[in-house]
ChimeraX commands (.cxc) that place a marker at each C-alpha (Angstrom):
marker #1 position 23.75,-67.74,52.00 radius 0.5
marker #1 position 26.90,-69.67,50.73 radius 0.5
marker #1 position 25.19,-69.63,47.05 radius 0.5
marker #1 position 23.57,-66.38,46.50 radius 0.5
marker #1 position 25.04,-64.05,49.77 radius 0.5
marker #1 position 22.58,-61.88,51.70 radius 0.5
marker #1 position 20.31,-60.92,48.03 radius 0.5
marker #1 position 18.39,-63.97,48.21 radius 0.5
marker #1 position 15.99,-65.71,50.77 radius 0.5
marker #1 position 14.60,-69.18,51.17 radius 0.5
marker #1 position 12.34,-69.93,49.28 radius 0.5
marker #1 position 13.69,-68.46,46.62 radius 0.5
marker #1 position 11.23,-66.84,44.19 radius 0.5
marker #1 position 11.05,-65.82,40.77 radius 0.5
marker #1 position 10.73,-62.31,41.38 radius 0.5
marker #1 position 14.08,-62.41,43.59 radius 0.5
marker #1 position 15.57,-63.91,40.22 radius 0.5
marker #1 position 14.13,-61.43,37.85 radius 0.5
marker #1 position 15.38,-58.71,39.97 radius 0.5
marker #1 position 18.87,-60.06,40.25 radius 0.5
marker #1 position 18.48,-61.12,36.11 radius 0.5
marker #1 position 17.58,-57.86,35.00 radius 0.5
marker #1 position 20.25,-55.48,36.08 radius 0.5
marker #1 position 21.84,-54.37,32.81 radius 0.5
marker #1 position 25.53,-55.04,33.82 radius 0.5
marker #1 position 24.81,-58.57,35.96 radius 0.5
marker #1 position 25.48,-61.47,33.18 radius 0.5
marker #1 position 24.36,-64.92,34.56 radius 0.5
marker #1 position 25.72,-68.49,33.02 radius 0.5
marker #1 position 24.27,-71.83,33.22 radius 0.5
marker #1 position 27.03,-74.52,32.93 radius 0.5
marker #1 position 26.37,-77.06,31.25 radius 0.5
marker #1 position 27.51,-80.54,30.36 radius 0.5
marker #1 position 25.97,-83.18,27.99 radius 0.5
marker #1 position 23.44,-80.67,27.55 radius 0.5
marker #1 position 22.77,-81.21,31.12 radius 0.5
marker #1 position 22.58,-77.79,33.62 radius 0.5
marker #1 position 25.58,-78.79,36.32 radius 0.5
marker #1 position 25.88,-75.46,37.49 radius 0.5
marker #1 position 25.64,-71.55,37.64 radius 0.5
marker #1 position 27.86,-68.50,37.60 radius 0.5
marker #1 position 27.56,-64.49,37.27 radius 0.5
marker #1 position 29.61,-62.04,36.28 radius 0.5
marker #1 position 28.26,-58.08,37.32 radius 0.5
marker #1 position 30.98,-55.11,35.55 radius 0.5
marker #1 position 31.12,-52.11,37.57 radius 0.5
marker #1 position 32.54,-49.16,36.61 radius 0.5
marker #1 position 36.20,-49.72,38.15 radius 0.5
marker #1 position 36.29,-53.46,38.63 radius 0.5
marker #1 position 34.21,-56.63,38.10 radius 0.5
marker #1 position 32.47,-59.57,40.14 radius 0.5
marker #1 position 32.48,-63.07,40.01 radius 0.5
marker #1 position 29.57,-64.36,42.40 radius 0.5
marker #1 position 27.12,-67.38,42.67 radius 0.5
marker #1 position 29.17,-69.74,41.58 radius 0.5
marker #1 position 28.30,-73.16,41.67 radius 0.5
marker #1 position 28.73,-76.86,40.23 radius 0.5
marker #1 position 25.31,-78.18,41.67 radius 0.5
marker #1 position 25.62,-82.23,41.75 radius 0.5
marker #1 position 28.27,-83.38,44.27 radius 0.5
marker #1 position 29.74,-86.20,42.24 radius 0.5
marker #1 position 31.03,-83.12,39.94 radius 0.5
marker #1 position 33.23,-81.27,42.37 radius 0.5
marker #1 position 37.03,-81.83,42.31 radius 0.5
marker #1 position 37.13,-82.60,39.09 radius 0.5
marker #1 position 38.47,-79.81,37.52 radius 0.5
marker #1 position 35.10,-77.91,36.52 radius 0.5
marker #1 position 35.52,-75.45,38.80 radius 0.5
marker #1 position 38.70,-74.31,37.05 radius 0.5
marker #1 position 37.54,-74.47,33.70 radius 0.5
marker #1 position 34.68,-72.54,34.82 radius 0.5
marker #1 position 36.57,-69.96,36.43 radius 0.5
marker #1 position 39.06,-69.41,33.39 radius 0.5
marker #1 position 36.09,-68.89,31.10 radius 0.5
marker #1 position 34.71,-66.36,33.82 radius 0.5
marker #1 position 38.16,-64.52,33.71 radius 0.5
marker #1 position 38.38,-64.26,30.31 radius 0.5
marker #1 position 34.73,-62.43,30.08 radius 0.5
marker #1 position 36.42,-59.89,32.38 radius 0.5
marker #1 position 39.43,-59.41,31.59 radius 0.5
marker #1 position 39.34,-59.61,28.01 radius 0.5
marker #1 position 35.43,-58.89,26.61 radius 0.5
marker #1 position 35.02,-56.13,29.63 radius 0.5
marker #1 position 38.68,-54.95,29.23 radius 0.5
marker #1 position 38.44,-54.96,33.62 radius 0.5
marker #1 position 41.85,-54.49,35.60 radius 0.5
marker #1 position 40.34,-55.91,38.53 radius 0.5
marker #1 position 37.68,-59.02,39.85 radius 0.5
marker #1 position 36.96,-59.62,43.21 radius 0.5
marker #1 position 34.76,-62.31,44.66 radius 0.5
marker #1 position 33.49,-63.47,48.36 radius 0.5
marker #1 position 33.66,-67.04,49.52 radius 0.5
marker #1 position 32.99,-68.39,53.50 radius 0.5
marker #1 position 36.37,-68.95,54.89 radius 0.5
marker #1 position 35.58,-72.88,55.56 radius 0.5
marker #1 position 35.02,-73.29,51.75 radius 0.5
marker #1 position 38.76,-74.50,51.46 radius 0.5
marker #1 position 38.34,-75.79,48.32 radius 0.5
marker #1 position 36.96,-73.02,46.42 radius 0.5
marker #1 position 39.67,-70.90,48.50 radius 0.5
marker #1 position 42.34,-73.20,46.70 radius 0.5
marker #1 position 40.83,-73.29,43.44 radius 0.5
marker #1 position 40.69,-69.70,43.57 radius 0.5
marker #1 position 43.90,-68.79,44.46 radius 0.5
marker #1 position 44.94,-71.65,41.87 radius 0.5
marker #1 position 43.22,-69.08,39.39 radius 0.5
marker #1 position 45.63,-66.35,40.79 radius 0.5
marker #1 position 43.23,-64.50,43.11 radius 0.5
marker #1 position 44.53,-63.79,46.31 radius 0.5
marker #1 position 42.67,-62.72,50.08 radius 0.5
marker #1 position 42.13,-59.03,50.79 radius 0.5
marker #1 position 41.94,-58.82,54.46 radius 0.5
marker #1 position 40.64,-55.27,54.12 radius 0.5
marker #1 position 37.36,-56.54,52.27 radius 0.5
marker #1 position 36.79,-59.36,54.74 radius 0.5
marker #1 position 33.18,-59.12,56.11 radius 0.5
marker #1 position 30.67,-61.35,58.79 radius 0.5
marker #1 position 27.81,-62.41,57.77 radius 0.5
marker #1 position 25.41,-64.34,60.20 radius 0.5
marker #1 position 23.73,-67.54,59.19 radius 0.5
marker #1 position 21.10,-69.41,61.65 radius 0.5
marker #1 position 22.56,-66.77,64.58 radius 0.5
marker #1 position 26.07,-67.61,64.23 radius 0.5
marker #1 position 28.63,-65.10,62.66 radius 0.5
marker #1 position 30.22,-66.60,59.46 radius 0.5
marker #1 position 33.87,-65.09,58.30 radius 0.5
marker #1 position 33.48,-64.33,54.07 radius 0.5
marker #1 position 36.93,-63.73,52.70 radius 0.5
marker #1 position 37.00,-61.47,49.86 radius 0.5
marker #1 position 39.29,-62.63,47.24 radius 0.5
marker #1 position 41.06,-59.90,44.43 radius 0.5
marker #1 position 42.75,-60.97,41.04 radius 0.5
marker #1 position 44.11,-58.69,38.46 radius 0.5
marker #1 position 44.48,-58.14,34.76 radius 0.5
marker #1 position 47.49,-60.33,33.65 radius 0.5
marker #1 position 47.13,-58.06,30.70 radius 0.5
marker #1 position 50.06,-55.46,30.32 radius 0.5
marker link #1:1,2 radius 0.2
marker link #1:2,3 radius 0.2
marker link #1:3,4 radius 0.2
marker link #1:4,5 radius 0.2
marker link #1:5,6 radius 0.2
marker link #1:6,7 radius 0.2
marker link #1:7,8 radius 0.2
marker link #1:8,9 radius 0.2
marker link #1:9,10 radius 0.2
marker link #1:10,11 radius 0.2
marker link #1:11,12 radius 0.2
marker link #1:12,13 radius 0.2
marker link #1:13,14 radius 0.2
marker link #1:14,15 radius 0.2
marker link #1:15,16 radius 0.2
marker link #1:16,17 radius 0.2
marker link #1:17,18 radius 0.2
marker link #1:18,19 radius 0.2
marker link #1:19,20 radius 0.2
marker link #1:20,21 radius 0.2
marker link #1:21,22 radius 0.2
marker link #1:22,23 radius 0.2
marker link #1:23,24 radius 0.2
marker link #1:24,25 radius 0.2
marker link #1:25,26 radius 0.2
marker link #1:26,27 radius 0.2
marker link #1:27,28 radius 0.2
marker link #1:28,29 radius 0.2
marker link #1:29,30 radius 0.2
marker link #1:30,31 radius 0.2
marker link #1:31,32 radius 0.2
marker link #1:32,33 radius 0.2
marker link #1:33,34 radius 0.2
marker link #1:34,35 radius 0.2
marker link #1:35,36 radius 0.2
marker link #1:36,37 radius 0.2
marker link #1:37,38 radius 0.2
marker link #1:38,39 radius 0.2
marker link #1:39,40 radius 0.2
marker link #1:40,41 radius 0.2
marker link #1:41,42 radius 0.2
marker link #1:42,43 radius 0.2
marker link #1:43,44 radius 0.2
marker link #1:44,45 radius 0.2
marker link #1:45,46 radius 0.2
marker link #1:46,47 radius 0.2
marker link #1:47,48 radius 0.2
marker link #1:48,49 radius 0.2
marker link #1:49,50 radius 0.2
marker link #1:50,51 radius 0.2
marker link #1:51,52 radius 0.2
marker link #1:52,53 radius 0.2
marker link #1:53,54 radius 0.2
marker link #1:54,55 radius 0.2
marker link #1:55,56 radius 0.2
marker link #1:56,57 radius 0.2
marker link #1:57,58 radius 0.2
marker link #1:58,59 radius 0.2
marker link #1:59,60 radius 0.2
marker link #1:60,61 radius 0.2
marker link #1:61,62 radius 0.2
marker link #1:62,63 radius 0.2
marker link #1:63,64 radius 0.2
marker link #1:64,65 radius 0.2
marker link #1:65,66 radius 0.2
marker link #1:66,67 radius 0.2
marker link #1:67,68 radius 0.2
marker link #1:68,69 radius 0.2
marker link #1:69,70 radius 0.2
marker link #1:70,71 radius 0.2
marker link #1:71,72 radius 0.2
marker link #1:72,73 radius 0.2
marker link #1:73,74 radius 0.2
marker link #1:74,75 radius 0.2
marker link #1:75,76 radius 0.2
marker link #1:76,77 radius 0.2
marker link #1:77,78 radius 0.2
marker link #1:78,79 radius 0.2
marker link #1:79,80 radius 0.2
marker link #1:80,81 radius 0.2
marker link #1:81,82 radius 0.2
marker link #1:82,83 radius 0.2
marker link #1:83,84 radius 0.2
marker link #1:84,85 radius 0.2
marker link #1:85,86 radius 0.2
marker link #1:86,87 radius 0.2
marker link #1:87,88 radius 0.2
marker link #1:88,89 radius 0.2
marker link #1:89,90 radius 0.2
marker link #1:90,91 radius 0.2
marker link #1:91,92 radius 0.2
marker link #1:92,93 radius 0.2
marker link #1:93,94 radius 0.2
marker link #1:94,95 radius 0.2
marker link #1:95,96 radius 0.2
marker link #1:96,97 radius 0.2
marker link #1:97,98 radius 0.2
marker link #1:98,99 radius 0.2
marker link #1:99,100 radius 0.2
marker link #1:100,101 radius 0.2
marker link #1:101,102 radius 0.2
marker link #1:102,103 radius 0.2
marker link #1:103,104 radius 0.2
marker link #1:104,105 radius 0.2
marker link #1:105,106 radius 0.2
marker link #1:106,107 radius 0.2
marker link #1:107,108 radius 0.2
marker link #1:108,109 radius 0.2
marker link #1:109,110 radius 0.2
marker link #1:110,111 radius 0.2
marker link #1:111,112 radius 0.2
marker link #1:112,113 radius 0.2
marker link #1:113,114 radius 0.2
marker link #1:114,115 radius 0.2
marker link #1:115,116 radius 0.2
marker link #1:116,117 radius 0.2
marker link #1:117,118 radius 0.2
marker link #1:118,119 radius 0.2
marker link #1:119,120 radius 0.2
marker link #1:120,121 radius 0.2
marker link #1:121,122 radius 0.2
marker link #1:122,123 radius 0.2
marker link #1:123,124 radius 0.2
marker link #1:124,125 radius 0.2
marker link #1:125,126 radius 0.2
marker link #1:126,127 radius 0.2
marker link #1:127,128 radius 0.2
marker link #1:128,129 radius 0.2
marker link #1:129,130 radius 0.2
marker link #1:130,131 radius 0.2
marker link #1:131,132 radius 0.2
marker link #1:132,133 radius 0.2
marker link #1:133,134 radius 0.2
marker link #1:134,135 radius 0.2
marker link #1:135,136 radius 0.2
marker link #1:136,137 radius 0.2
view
């Protein structure tokens, strides 16, 4: 649920992934490093406004070290400059406080009218939905 939101299920499959993989405007990203896969990312354009989802640097020892950022920026620029978007939006769990901060390090800020629950093993989980605009003119 923190990964992939309420799309996926455990065990994941491949079919769940080709589904997912083959919607025209979804655009998936393997991370990489060394030539080594640290981590995932996707980027779906919609007609008025983009998302940044599944985001993810997969080996522990990698987080808070910047990646996160870099990935981000690179994610940003797909929208906002190669998809021309004025707006990307993005859901994180509210106890994620350091994707929160690297987020809003990346200038997105908390929408509390897109705030949603989701439940996870029978208890109610707070996602914050997160909104950056176009620094373009």
């Amino acid at each position: 649920m923190q990964f992939a939101g309420p799309r996926f299920t455990f065990p994941l499959t491949a079919s769940q992934l080709d589904g997912t993989l083959n919607e025209p405007n979804r655009y998936a990203f393997a991370v990489t490093e060394n030539g080594k896969t640290i981590g995932h990312a996707e980027i779906y354009i919609g007609t008025t406004k983009a998302w940044i989802g599944r985001i993810i640097i997969g080996d522990p020892t990698l987080r808070g070290k910047g990646k996160g950022k870099q990935l981000m920026d690179l994610l940003l620029q797909i929208v906002f400059i190669q998809h021309q978007q004025q707006v990307v939006e993005l859901n994180v769990f509210d106890w994620n406080t350091a994707a929160i901060k690297c987020y809003e390090s990346m200038g997105f800020v908390i929408n509390p009218n897109g705030n949603t629950t989701r439940h996870v093993n029978g208890e109610a989980r707070t996602v914050l939905n997160m909104v950056k605009k176009s620094p373009a003119k």
